[in-house]
C-alpha positions in Angstrom: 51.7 3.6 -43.1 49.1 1.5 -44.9 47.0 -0.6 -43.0 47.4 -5.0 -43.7 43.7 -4.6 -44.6 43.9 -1.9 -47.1 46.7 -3.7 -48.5 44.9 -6.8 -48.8 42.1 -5.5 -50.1 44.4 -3.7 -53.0 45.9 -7.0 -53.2 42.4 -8.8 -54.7 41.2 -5.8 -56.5 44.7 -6.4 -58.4 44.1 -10.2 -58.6 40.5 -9.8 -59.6 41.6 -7.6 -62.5 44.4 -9.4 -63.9 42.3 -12.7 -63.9 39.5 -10.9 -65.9 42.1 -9.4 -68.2 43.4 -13.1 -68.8 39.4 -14.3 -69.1 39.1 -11.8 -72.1 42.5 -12.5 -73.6 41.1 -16.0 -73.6 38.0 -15.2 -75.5 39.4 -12.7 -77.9 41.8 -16.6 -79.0 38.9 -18.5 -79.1 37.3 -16.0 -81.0 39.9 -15.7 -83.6 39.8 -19.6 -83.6 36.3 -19.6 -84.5 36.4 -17.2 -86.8 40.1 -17.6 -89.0 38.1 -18.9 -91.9 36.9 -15.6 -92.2 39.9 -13.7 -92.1 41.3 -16.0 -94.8 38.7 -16.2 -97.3 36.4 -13.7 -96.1 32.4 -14.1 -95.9 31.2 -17.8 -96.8 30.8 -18.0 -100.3 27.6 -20.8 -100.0 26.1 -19.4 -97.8 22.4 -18.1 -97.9 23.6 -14.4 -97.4 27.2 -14.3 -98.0 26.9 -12.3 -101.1 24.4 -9.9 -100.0 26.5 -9.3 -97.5 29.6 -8.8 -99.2 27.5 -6.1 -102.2 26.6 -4.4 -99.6 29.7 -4.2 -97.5 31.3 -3.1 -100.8 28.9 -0.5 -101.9 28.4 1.0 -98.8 31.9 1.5 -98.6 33.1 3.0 -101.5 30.4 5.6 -100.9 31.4 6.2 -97.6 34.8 6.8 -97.8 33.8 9.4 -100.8 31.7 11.3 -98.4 28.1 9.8 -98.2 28.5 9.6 -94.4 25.0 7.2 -94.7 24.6 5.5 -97.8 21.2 4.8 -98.6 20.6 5.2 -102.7 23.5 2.3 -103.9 24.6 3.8 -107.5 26.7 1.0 -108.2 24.9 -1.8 -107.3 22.6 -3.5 -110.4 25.4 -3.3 -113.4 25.3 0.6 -112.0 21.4 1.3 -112.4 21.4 1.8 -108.9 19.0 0.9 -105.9 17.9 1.1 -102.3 19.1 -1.4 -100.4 20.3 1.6 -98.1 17.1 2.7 -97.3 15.7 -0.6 -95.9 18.6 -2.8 -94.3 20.3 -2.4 -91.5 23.6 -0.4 -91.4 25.3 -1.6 -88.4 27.7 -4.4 -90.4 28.1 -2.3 -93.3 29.8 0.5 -91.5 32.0 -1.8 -89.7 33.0 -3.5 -93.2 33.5 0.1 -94.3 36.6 0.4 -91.1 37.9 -2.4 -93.6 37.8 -0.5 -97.1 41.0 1.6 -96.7 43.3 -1.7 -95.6 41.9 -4.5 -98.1 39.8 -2.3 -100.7 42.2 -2.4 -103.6 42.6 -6.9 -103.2 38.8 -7.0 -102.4 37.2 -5.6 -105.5 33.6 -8.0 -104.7 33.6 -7.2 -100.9 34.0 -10.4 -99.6 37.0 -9.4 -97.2 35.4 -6.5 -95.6 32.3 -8.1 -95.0 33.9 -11.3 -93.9 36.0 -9.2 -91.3 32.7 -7.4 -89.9 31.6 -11.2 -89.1 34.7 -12.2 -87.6 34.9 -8.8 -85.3 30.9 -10.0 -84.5 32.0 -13.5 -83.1 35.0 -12.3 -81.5 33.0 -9.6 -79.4 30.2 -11.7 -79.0 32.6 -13.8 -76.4 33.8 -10.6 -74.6 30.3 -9.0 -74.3 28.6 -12.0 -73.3 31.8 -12.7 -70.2 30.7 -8.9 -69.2 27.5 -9.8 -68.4 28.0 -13.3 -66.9 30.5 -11.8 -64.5 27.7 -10.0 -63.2 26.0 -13.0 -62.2 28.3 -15.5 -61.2 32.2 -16.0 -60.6 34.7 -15.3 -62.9 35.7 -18.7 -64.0 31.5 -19.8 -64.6 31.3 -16.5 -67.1 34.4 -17.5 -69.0 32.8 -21.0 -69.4 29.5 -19.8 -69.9 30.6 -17.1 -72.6 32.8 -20.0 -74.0 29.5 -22.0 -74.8 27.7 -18.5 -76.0 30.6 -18.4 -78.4 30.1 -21.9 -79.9 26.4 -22.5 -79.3 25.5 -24.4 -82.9 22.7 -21.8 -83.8 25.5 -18.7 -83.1 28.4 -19.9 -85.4 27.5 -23.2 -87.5 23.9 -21.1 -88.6 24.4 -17.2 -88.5 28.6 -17.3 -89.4 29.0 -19.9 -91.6 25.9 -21.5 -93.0 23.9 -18.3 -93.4 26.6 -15.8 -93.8 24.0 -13.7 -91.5 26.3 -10.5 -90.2 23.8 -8.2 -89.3 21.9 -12.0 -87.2 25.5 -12.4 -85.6 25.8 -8.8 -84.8 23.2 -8.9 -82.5 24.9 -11.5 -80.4 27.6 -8.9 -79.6 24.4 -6.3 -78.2 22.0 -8.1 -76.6 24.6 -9.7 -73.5 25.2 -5.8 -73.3 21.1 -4.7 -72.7 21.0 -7.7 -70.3 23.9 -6.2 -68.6 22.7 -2.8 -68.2 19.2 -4.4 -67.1 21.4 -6.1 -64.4 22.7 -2.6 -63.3 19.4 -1.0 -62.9 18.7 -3.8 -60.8 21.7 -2.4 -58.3 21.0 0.9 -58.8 23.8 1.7 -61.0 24.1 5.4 -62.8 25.1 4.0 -65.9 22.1 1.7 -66.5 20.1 4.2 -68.4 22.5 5.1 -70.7 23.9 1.4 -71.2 20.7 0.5 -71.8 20.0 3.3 -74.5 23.3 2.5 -76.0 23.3 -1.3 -76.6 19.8 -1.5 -77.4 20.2 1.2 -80.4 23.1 -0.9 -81.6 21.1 -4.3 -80.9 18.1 -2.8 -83.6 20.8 -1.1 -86.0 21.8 -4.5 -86.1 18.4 -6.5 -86.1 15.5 -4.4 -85.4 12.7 -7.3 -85.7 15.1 -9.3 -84.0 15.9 -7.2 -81.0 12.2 -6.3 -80.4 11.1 -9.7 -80.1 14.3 -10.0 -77.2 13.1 -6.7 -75.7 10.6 -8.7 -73.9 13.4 -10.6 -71.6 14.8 -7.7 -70.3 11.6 -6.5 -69.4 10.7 -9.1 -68.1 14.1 -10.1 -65.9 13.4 -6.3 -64.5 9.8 -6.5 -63.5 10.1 -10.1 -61.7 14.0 -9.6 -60.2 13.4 -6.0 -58.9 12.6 -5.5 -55.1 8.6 -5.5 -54.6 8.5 -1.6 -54.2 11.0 -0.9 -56.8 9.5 -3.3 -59.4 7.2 -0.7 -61.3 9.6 2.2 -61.3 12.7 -0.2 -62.4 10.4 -1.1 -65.2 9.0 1.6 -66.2 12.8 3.1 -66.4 14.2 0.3 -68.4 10.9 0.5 -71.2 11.8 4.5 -71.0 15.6 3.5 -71.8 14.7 1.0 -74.9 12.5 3.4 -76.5 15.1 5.9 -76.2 17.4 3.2 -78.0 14.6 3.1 -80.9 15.1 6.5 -81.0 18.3 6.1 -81.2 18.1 4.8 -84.5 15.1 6.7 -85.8 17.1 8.1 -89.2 17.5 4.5 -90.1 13.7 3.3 -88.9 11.3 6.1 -90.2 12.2 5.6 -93.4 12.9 1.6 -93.5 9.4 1.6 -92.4 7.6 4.7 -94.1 8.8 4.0 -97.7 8.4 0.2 -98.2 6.0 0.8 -100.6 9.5 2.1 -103.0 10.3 -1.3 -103.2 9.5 -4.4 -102.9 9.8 -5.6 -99.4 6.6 -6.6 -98.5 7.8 -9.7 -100.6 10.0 -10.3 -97.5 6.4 -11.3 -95.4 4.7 -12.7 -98.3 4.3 -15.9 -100.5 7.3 -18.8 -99.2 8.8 -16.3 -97.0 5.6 -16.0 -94.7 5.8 -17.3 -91.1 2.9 -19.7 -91.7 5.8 -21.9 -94.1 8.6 -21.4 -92.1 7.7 -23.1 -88.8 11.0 -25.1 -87.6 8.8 -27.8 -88.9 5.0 -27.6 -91.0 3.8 -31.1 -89.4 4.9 -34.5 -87.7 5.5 -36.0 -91.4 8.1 -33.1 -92.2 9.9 -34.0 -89.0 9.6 -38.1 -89.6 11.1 -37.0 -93.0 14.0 -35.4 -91.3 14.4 -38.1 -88.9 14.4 -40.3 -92.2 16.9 -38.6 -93.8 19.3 -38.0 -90.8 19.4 -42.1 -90.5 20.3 -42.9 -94.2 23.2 -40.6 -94.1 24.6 -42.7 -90.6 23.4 -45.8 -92.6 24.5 -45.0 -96.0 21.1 -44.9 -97.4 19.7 -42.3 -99.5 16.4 -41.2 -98.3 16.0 -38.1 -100.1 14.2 -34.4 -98.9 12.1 -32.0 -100.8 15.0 -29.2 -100.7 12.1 -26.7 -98.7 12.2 -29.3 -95.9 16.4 -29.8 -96.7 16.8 -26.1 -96.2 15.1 -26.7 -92.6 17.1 -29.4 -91.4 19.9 -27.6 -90.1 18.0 -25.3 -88.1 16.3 -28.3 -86.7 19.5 -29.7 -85.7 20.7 -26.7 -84.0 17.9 -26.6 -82.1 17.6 -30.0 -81.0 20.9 -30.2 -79.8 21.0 -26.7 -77.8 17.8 -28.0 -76.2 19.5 -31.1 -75.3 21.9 -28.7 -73.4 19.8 -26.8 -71.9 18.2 -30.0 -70.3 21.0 -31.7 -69.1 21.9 -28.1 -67.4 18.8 -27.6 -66.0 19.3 -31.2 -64.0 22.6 -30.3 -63.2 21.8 -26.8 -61.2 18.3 -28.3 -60.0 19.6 -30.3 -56.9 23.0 -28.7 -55.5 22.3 -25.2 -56.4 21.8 -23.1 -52.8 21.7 -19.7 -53.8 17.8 -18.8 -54.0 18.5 -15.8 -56.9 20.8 -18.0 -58.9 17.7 -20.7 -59.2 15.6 -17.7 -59.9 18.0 -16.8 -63.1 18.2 -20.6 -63.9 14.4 -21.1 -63.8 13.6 -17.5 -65.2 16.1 -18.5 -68.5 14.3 -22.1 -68.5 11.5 -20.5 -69.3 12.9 -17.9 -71.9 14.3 -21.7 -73.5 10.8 -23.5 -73.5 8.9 -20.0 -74.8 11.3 -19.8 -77.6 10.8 -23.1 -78.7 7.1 -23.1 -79.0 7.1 -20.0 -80.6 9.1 -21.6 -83.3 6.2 -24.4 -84.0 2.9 -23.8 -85.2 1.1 -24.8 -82.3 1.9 -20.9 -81.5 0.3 -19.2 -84.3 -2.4 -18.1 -82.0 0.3 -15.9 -80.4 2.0 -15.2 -83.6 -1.9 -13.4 -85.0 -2.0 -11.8 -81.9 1.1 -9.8 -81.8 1.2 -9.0 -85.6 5.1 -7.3 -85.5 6.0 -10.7 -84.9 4.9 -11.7 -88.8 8.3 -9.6 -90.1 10.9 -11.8 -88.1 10.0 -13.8 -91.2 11.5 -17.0 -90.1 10.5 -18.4 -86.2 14.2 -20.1 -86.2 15.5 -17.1 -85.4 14.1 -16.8 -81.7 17.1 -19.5 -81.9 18.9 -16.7 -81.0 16.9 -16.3 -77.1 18.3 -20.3 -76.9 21.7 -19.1 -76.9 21.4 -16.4 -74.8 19.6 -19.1 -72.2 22.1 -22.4 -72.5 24.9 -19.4 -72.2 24.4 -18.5 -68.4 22.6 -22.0 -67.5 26.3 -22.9 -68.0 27.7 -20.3 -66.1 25.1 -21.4 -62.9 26.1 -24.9 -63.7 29.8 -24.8 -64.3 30.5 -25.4 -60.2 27.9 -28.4 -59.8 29.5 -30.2 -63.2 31.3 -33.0 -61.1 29.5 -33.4 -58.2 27.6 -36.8 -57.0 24.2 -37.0 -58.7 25.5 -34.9 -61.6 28.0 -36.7 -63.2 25.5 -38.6 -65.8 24.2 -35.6 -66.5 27.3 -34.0 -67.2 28.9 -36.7 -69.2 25.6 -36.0 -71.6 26.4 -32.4 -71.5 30.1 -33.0 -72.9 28.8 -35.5 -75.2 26.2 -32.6 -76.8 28.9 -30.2 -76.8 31.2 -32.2 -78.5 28.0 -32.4 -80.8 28.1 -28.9 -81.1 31.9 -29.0 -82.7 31.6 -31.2 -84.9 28.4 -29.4 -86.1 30.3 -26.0 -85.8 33.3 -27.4 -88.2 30.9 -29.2 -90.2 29.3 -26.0 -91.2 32.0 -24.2 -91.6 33.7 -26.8 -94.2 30.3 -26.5 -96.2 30.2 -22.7 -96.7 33.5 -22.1 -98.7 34.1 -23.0 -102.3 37.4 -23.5 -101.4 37.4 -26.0 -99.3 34.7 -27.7 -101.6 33.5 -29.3 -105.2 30.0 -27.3 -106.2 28.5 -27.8 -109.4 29.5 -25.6 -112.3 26.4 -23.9 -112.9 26.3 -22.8 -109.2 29.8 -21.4 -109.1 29.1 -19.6 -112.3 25.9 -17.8 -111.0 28.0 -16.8 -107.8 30.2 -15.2 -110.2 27.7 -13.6 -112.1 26.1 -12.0 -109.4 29.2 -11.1 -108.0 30.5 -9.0 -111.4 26.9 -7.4 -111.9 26.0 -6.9 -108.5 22.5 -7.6 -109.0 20.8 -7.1 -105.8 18.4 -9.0 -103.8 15.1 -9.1 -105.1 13.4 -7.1 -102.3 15.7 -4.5 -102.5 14.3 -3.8 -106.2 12.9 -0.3 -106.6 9.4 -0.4 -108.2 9.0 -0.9 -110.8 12.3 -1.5 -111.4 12.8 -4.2 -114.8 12.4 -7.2 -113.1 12.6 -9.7 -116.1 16.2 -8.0 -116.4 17.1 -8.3 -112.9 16.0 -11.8 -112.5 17.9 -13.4 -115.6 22.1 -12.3 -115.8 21.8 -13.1 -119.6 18.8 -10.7 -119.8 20.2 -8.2 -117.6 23.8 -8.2 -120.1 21.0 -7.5 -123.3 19.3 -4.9 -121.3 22.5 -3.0 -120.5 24.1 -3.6 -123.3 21.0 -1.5 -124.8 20.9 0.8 -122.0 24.0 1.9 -121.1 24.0 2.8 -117.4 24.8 5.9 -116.1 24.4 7.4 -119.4 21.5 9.8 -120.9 20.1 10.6 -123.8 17.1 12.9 -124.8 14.2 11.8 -127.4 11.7 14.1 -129.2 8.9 14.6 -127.7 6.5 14.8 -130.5 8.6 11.6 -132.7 10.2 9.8 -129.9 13.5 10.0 -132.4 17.3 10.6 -130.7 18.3 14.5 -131.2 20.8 17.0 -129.1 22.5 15.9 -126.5 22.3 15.1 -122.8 26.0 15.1 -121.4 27.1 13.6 -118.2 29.2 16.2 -116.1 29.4 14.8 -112.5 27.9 11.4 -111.3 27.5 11.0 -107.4 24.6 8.9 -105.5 22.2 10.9 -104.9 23.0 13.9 -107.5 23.6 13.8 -111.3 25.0 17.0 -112.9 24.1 17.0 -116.8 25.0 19.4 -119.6 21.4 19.8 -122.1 21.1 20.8 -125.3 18.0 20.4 -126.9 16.7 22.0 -129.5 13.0 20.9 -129.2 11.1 20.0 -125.9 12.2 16.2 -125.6 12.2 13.6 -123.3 15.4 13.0 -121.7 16.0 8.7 -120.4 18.2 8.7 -117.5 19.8 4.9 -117.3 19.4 4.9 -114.1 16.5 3.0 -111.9 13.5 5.0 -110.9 12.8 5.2 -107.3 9.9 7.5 -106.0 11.1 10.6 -105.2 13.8 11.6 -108.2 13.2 15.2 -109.6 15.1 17.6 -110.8 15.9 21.5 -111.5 17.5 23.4 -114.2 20.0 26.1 -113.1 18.8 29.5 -112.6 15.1 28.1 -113.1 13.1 27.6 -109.8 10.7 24.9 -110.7 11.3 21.7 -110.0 11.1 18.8 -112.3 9.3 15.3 -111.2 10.4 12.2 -112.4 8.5 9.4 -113.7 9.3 5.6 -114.5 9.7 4.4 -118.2 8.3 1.0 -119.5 12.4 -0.5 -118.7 12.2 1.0 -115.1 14.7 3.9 -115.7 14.8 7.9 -114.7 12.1 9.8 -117.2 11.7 13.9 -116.9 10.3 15.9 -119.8 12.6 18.7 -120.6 12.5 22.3 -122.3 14.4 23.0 -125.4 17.7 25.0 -125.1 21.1 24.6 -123.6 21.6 24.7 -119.6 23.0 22.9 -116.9 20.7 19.9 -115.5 20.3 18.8 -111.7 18.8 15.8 -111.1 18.7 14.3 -107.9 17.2 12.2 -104.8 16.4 14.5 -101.9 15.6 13.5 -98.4 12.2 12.5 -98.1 9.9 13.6 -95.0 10.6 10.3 -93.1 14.7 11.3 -93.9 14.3 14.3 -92.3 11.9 13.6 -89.4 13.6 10.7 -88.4 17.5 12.2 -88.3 14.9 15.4 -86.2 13.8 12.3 -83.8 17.7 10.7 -83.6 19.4 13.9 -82.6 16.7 14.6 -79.8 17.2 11.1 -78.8 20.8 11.4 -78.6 20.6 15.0 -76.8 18.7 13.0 -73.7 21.3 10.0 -73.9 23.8 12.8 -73.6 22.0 14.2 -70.9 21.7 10.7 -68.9 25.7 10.4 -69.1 26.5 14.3 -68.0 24.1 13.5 -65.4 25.9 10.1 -64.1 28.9 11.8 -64.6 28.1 14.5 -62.3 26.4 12.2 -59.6 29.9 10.0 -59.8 32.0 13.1 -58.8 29.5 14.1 -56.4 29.9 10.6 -54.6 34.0 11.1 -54.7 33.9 14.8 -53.5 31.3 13.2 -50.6 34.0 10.4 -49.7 37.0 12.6 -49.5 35.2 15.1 -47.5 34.4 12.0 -44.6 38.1 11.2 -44.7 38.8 14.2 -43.9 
């Protein structure tokens, strides 16, 4: 017969579950809430990176699902001249638009469903991943709130979703509550910290690498200063092991992202305008009067008007302002009733994380910002935005209990007050991202559309020298391949630069072109496709191989023997391809390793139990 305590302790274990099943179901709503726009008209149409994101998503793909298991060469994207984009962004989203392709592909011929979908998933995890790793900390019923504001938090879905479009930014948001969960666990001692920590870390910099190494510091931090004193080093030293074998991890995708920027034209992305020294959250106390300015003749009905540099800022100044306000009133709230000396620690600890974030965002911090010099490629400082909404997330959950008490209630009434704030911001945003809910001018819906049909792609992602004049100018770019038919070839003579033989297109795939020559003098054979270092080619039953070089227009050039034969040209895996995907499958070997080992350890512990009951 089973024993009334057994039972009872069955009886919570049952009670505990169901409630977090209900929690989750809870989330998963709000998340669809949050993010229907999406599902209906896909990614945001004005916003800064909707229709990046939504090429991409559709390149990506098509190639996938045609066997290019890791697009990184896009053939289709430029009118079809082709480029990198592959090579230097961050695959995460794309493969999860690609789980997309097969159900929407044939109504989604511009992307915008799939990649609209892959943001959607991002906001709806984001609430699940983020109640997983407040439940560690605190009560059930504080992580549900406390995920609930993580879900919502201004900079989270008013920025990344809506107003930027930003699906591999919002990805993140779905990793990093997992990292900070699996630091938790090495904390206790758990066998499935390592691995966790591996895991969701790799995805956290698949998603955002600069991103996610600027977080990296937290957990590192949280470790070294929550550990017990003789466990401190070791429980460090283990979770900086387990994040570098997350960068590992995702070695195939960083080795060459880094290694072959010179291809392109990336360093643009750190350069000029886009440079941290013009992107502080605001230059000087006159940029932020002028805001001030502006924000009080829209409440007045005046028209103070903004340089649109200093416009383009003002939302992120807004999101930040009011998830500070939140964080202050929450710190108030937990600093008198709280009793329990850890959850102070974690309050005061994520304070901290709060205040950092926020200078680093000014340019009183550009000491730091020349002193750590990886920090230069987050491009923008409003993006350490992202550590506020990780912060006001599980003040709340510490909070949620003290919210009505005596001494708090002022307080708390300002906290609603901000969050109701945050919705109206949060709707706000979401109203302004979608032509169809909006009048634009004509000349900006028309170059929306025009990028959309030619798929030009974003200036960084331009091979060198790619034809830039082309690519920067849709009129130019319809003259160009009107002239230059892409994805054709054709074969000049050497000696008169005139058109003779022919240079037949037999099979057309991203990385490999299959051509049918005859030429019947040494010539010069134009391939309309965009040079990128590292194109060469080889003639069947010939063993040489052919290098290619760049014409004056950017395109493929190879200088070719007279006679007929078949023609291979093609973009092989470079050193940093190889070594990298060497580097990724070692990593993954010892990731396997960790969880056959905690696997092991866990049956050892049930074999050790059942033989003390018996």
């Amino acid at each position: 017969m089973q024993s009334p305590t057994l039972w009872r302790d069955e009886e919570r274990v049952g009670e505990a579950r169901r409630t977090t099943v209900i929690h989750l179901l809870l989330l998963v709503a709000l998340g669809l809430l949050l993010s229907w726009p999406l599902l209906l008209h896909g990614a945001p149409d004005l916003s800064h990176d909707g229709l990046d994101h939504a090429r991409w998503a559709k390149q990506f793909a098509q190639q996938f699902w045609h066997g290019d298991l890791y697009p990184r060469w896009f053939t289709n994207v430029n009118g079809g001249f082709g480029g990198p984009s592959g090579f230097f962004y961050p695959p995460l989203t794309s493969y999860v638009s690609a789980l997309f392709w097969p159900l929407m592909g044939a109504r989604d011929p511009e992307g915008w469903l799939i990649a609209g979908y892959a943001l959607a998933l991002a906001q709806i995890l984001s609430g699940v991943a983020a109640y997983c790793w407040l439940r560690s900390l605190v009560k059930a019923r504080a992580a549900l709130a406390g995920a609930a504001v993580y879900s919502i938090a201004p900079y989270h879905l008013a920025m990344d979703v809506y107003l930027r479009g930003a699906s591999a930014e919002a990805w993140v948001f779905v990793w990093f509550p997992l990292v900070l969960l699996s630091a938790e666990a090495l904390l206790r001692r758990s066998r499935w910290a390592i691995p966790g920590l591996a895991a969701s870390y790799a995805l956290a910099v698949l998603s955002h690498p600069t991103l996610s190494l600027c977080f990296a510091a937290i957990p590192v931090a949280y470790v070294f200063l929550f550990s017990e004193q003789q466990r401190r080093i070791r429980n460090t030293v283990l979770l900086g092991m387990s994040l570098l074998l997350g960068v590992g991890l995702n070695a195939q995708y960083l080795l060459p992202a880094m290694l072959d920027q010179n291809k392109a034209y990336v360093a643009w992305q750190t350069t000029g305008q886009s440079d941290y020294h013009h992107q502080w959250l605001w230059l000087d106390g006159h940029e932020l009067a002028e805001m001030g300015r502006y924000i009080y003749g829209k409440v007045a009905g005046g028209g103070h008007q903004l340089y649109w540099e200093t416009l383009l800022k003002l939302p992120f100044v807004v999101a930040t302002f009011v998830t500070l306000a939140a964080v202050a009133a929450l710190v108030v709230i937990i600093r008198r009733p709280e009793e329990s000396t850890r959850q102070r620690r974690i309050a005061l600890f994520y304070s901290v994380v709060a205040v950092v974030s926020f200078f680093l965002m000014l340019n009183f911090s550009v000491w730091v910002w020349q002193a750590l010099p990886f920090l230069k490629f987050l491009q923008y400082p409003a993006r350490l935005n992202a550590m506020l909404v990780v912060s006001v997330a599980v003040l709340m959950a510490v909070a949620v209990s003290h919210l009505f008490r005596p001494g708090t209630r002022m307080a708390t009434a300002f906290l609603f007050a901000v969050v109701v704030g945050w919705l109206i911001f949060d709707i706000s945003s979401a109203a302004e991202s979608f032509s169809a809910w909006r009048t634009i001018q004509p000349v900006r819906y028309a170059r929306t559309q025009e990028l959309a049909r030619t798929q030009i792609d974003y200036a960084t992602m331009w091979p060198r020298p790619g034809n830039l004049p082309a690519l920067e100018d849709v009129s130019d770019f319809d003259r160009f391949a009107a002239v230059h038919p892409p994805k054709a070839a054709s074969l000049q003579a050497l000696a008169t630069a005139t058109t003779i033989g022919a240079a037949q297109v037999e099979k057309w795939q991203p990385r490999q072109v299959t051509l049918e020559i005859n030429a019947p003098y040494d010539s010069q054979l134009t391939l309309n496709h965009f040079y990128y270092d590292g194109w060469q080619a080889r003639i069947a039953g010939i063993k040489s191989t052919l290098i290619a070089r760049a014409s004056p227009d950017g395109l493929i050039l190879f200088d070719v023997p007279r006679g007929k034969y078949q023609m291979i040209v093609e973009l092989p895996k470079d050193r940093a391809e190889h070594v990298g995907t060497l580097i990724s499958l070692l990593s993954f070997a010892l990731l396997a390793g960790s969880v056959i080992r905690a696997v092991l350890q866990a049956r050892a512990e049930v074999a050790c139990e059942a033989a003390v009951q018996i």
